[in-house]
C-alpha positions in Angstrom: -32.6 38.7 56.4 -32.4 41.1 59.5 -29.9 40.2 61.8 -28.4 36.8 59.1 -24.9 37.0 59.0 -23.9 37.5 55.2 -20.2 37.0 53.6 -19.3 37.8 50.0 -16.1 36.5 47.9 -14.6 38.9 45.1 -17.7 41.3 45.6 -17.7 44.6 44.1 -17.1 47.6 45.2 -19.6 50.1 43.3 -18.5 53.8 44.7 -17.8 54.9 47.8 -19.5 57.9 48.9 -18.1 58.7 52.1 -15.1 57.1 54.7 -18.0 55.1 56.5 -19.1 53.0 54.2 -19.6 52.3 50.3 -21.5 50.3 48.0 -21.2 46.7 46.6 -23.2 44.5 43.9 -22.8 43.9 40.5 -24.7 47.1 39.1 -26.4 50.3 40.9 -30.0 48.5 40.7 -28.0 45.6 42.3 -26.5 46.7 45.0 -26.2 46.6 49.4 -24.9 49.1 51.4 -21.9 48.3 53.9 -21.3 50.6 56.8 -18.0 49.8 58.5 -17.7 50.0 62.3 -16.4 51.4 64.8 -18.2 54.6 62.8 -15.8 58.2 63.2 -12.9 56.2 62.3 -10.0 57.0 59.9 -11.2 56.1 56.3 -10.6 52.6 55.1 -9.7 53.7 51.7 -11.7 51.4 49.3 -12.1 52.6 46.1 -14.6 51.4 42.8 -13.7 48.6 41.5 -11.8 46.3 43.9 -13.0 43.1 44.4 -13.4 42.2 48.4 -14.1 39.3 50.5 -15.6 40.5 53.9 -18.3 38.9 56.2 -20.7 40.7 58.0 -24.3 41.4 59.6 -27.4 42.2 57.9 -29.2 45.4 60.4 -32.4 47.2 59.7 -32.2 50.6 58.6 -33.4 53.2 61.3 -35.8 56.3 59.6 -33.1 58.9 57.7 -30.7 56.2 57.1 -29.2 57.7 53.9 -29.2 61.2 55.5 -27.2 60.1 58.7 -24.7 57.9 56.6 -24.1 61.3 54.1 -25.6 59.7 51.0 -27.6 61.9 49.2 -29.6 61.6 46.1 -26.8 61.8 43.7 -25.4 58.6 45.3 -28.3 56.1 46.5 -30.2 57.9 49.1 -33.6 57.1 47.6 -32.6 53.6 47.2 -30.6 53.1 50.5 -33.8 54.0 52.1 -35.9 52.1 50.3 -33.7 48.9 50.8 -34.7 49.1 55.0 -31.0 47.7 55.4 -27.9 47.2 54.8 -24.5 45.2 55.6 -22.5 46.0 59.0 -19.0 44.7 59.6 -15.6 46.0 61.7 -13.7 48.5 59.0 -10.5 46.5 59.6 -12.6 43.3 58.5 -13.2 43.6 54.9 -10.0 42.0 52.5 -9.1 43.6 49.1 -8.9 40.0 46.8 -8.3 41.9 43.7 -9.3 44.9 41.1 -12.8 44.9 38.1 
């Protein structure tokens, strides 16, 4: 799926660890990474539970993935690296549809 572009419709938003990106999917064993771009940005502000429509670009995660996003164990590192990828699209991109 590297390098696929992907789009979701109504798609979760799990938690959101840190202003460059968050989680989406239906449940935390269920779930992708999104990292917004251009990265040291002001945060988006997406919070648990909205519902958003965005379309992006599925990119291989580089070694220390978690670590250089800020996710640590508490909130997905283990899995983030395990998952070898994750979803990257412009911050302003992403379009809050609605709330869980």
């Amino acid at each position: 799926m590297v390098g696929k572009p992907v789009s979701g419709t109504a798609v979760a938003v799990q938690s959101v660890p840190g202003p460059e990106g968050f989680w989406i999917g239906e449940s935390a064993g269920q779930r992708m990474w999104v990292k917004l771009l251009p990265a040291g940005e002001s945060p988006a502000g997406f919070r648990a539970g909205q519902l958003l429509d965005l379309d992006g670009v599925v990119v291989a995660n580089g070694d220390d993935f978690a670590a250089q996003e800020g996710v640590n164990a508490a909130n997905g590192a283990v899995q983030l690296d395990a998952q070898k990828a994750h979803i990257e699209l412009p911050r302003d991109q992403p379009r809050v549809v609605g709330n869980r």
